[in-house]
Structure formats: structure tokens, C-alpha cells
C-alpha positions in Angstrom: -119.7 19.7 3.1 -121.2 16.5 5.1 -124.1 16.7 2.4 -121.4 16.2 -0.6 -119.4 13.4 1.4 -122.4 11.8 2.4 -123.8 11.9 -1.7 -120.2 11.0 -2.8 -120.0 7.5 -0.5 -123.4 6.7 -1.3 -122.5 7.0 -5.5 -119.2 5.1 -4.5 -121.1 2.0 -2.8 -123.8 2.2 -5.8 -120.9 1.8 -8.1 -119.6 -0.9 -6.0 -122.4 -2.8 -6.2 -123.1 -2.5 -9.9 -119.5 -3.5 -10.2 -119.7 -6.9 -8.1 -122.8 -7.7 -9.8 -121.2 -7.4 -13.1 -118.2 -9.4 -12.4 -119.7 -11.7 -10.6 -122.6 -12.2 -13.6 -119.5 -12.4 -15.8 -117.5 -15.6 -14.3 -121.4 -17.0 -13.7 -121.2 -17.2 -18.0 -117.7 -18.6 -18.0 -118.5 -20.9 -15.4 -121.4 -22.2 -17.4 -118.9 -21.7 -20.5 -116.5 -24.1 -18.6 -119.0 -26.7 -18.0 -120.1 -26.7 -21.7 -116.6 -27.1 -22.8 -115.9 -29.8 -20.3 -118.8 -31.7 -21.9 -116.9 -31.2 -25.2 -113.2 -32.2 -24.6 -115.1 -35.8 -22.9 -116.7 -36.4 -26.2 -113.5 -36.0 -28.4 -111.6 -37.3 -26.1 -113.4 -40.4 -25.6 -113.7 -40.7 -29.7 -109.8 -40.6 -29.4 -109.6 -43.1 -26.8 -111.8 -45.8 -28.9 -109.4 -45.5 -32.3 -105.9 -45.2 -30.3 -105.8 -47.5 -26.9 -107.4 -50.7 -29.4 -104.2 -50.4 -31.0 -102.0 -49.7 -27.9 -103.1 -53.0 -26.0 -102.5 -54.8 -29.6 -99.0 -53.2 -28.9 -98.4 -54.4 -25.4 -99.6 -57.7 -26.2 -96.9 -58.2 -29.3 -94.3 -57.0 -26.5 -95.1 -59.6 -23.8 -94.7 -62.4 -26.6 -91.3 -61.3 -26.6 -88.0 -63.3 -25.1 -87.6 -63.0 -22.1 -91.1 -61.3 -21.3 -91.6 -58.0 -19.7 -92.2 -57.6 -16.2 -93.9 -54.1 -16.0 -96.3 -53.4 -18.8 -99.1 -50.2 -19.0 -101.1 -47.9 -21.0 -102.0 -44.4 -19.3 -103.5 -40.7 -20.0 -101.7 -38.0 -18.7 -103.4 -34.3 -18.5 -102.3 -31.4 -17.7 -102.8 -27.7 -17.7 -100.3 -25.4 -19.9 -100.7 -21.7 -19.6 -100.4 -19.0 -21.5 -97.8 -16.1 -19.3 -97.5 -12.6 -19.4 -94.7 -12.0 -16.7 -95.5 -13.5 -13.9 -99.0 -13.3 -14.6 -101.4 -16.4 -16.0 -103.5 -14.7 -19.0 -105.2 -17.9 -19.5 -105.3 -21.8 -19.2 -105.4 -25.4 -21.6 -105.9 -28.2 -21.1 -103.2 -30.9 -23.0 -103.3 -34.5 -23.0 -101.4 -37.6 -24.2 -100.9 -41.3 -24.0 -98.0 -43.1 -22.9 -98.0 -46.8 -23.5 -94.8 -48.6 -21.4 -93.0 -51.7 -21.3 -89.6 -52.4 -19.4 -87.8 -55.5 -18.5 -85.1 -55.9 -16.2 -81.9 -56.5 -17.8 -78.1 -57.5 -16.4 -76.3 -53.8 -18.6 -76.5 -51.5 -21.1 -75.0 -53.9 -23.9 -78.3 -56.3 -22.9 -81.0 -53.6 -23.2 -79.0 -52.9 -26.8 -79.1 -56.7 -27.8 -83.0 -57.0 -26.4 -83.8 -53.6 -27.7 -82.7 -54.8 -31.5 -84.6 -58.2 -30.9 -88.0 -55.9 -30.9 -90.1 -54.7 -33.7 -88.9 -51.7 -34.9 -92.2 -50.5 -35.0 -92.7 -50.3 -31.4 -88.9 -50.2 -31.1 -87.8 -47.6 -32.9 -84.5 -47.1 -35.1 -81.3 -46.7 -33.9 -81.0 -43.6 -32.4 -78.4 -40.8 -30.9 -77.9 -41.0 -27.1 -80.4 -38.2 -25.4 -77.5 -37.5 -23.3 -78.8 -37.9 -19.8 -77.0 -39.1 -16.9 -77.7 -43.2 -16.4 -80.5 -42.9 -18.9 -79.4 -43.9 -22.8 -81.3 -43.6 -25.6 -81.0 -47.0 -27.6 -84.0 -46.6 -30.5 -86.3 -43.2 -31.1 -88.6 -42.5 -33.4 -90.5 -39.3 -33.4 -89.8 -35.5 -32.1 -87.6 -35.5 -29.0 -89.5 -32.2 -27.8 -93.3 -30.7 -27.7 -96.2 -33.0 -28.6 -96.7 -35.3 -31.2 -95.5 -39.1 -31.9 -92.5 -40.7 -29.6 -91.0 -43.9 -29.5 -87.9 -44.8 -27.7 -85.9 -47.3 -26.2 -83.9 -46.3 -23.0 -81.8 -48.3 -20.9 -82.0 -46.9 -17.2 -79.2 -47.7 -14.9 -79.6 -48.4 -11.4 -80.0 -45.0 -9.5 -78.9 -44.3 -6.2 -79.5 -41.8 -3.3 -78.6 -39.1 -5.1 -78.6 -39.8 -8.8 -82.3 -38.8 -10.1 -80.9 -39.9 -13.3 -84.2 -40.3 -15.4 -86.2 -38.7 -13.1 -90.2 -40.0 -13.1 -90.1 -39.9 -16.9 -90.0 -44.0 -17.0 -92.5 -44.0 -14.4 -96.0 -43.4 -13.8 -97.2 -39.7 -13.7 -98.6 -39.0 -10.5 -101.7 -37.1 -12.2 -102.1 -39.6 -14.7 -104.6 -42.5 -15.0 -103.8 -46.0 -15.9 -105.9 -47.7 -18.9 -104.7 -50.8 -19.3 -102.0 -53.1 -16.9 -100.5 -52.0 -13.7 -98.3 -49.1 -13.5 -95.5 -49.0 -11.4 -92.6 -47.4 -10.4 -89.3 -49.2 -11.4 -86.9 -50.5 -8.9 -84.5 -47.8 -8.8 -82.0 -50.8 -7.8 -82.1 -52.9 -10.9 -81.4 -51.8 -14.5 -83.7 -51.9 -17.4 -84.8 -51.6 -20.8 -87.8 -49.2 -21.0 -90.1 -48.9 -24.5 -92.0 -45.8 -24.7 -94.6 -44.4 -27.0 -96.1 -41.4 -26.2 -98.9 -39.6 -28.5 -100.9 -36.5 -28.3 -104.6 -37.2 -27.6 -104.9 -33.1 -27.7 -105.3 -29.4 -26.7 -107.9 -27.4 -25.9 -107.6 -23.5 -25.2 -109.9 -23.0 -21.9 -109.6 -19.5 -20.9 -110.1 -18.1 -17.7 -111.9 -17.2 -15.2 -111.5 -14.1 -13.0 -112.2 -14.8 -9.4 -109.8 -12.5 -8.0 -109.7 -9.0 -10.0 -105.6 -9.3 -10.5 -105.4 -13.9 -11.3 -106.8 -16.3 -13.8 -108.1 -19.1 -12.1 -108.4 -22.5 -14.2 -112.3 -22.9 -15.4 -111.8 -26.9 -14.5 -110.1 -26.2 -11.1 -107.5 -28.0 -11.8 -109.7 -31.3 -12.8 -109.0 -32.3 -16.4 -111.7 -33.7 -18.7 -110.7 -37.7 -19.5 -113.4 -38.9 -21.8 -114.1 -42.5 -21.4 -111.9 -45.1 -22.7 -113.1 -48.0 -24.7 -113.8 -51.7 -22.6 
């Protein structure tokens, strides 16, 4: 009977073995997978970057011409990391990323951001628009899907907040993940109203996959560390 356990633990720990080999050889590929498709998403992305920021900073500088002139004025690149769900459970990750160009001047009330908002190119501007709805945060000009990825343009006047008014949230801000390309990003005073123009435009998304450290989890092949590309100078 010893002989049989004994033969039994020994198969067991062979099996073992062969197993943790295999998975282990397993995330080794997508781990060199990963790296690969890294290396892709930096090349389109940079492509990308050339033909859309040119055009951005053309944007911002039609903007500053205006009367009065902006006081906070950026371009950035936001990524993040979608998943894909089943339950509770990640199945597997992507990576999404998009360009938000920003301008906001302080104004005295709503019925200024209106008049300054129609003084603007409608192009950057946007057309008249219905009100988003949200609390101390009214939508003057849109232009684009409201939802999901794509095109947007809008102008939003943002009421002073206070302690406990979010309001707008960080949506009129900069992300805290994101990089800036171009200008100074900055948070606005929360004290002062303003007009806010925002376009934001998908750059793109990539399906990444997985990678199976733990037997039950998908962990992110990029460890949470997006690809950017390089923008142009």
C-alpha cells in the first residue's frame, strides 16, 4: 500500500511539473506576443499622431486669436484599458486611446459663455446644441456622438462648484493618466465659471488579450503601461 502511495505522489509531482512548465512556456509566448504588439500600436499610433495633432495646434492657435483670449489652452492623449467581462471575471484586455484638444476662458455667467460661445467658429464650436443635462455643467454647442468613441465637439459652460457639488466632475480637466502634447494642462478653478471647447477624437483600439499569471485572472500583457507612439515636433 506504501508502494502505490509512494508511485501515486511521485506521478502527481511529475504532472505538476509538466504542468508549470507548460503554463509557464505559455505566458513566456504571450509575453513576447505583448512586446511585439506593443511595438505595433507605437507605430500606428505615432502615424496617427503626425496627421491629427498638426491640425489640433492649427486649432488652438485660431482659438487664442479670439476676443477676449483663452486663459487655459491644451492638447493631450488619454489611454486606457477596456476589458472584455464575463461576471466578475476579466476574459481579456484593450487598449483604447483618444485625443482631447481644450480651450476655456473664464467668463462672468452662463448668458456670456452663450454670447462667446456663438462668437467662435462653428467648426471648433459646434452648433447649437440640447443641454447634456448635468448639474452646473450646460451644453451650449455639440457636434458629434454624445457616447462611445468617435468625433466630439462641445461647448460647456461650467459653473462655479463648491465643496460638495462635483458638478462636471474631471471631464473639463486633465485626465490624471493622460499626457499633455501641446500647452499646459490644468485643472480649472473650481471658483470661477467658464466656457470650456472640447474636441475629443479616437486615435484607436487594439484587442490585447491576456495573459494568465494566476490560473483563475487575466492580467494586462502591458501591465497597465499603454503604448503612446511618438507625437510629431
Amino acid at each position: 500500500m506504501a508502494r502505490v502511495v509512494e508511485i501515486v505522489a511521485k506521478v502527481l509531482a511529475a504532472s505538476l511539473a509538466v504542468a508549470l512548465v507548460l503554463y509557464l512556456a505559455i505566458n513566456a509566448v504571450g509575453w513576447v506576443q505583448a512586446r511585439g504588439t506593443r511595438g505595433d500600436i507605437n507605430k500606428e499610433l505615432t502615424a496617427t499622431l503626425a496627421e491629427v495633432v498638426p491640425t489640433e495646434k492649427a486649432a488652438l492657435a485660431r482659438l487664442a486669436e479670439s476676443d477676449p483670449r483663452p486663459e487655459l489652452s491644451w492638447i493631450e492623449q488619454d489611454c486606457d484599458f477596456p476589458t472584455s467581462d464575463a461576471g466578475w471575471m476579466v476574459q481579456a484586455y484593450s487598449q483604447r486611446c483618444t485625443l482631447i484638444t481644450m480651450t476655456a476662458w473664464p467668463v462672468a455667467d452662463q448668458q456670456a459663455a452663450a454670447r462667446l460661445a456663438d462668437s467662435l467658429p462653428v467648426e471648433l464650436a459646434g452648433a447649437p446644441a440640447e443641454d447634456s443635462g448635468l448639474p452646473r455643467c450646460v451644453t451650449l454647442r455639440a457636434e458629434g456622438a454624445r457616447l462611445g468613441l468617435g468625433d466630439r465637439r462641445e461647448s460647456t459652460f461650467v459653473a462655479p462648484q463648491d465643496d460638495t457639488d462635483y458638478g462636471c466632475g474631471n471631464y473639463y480637466g486633465p485626465r490624471f493618466r493622460a499626457r499633455t502634447l501641446a500647452g499646459e494642462s490644468s485643472d480649472l478653478d473650481p471658483t470661477r465659471a467658464w466656457l470650456v471647447v472640447r474636441h475629443e477624437q479616437e486615435l484607436g483600439q487594439w484587442t490585447l488579450g491576456c495573459l494568465h499569471w494566476s490560473i483563475l485572472f487575466c492580467d494586462n500583457p502591458f501591465g497597465g503601461k499603454p503604448a503612446h507612439g511618438e507625437p510629431p515636433q
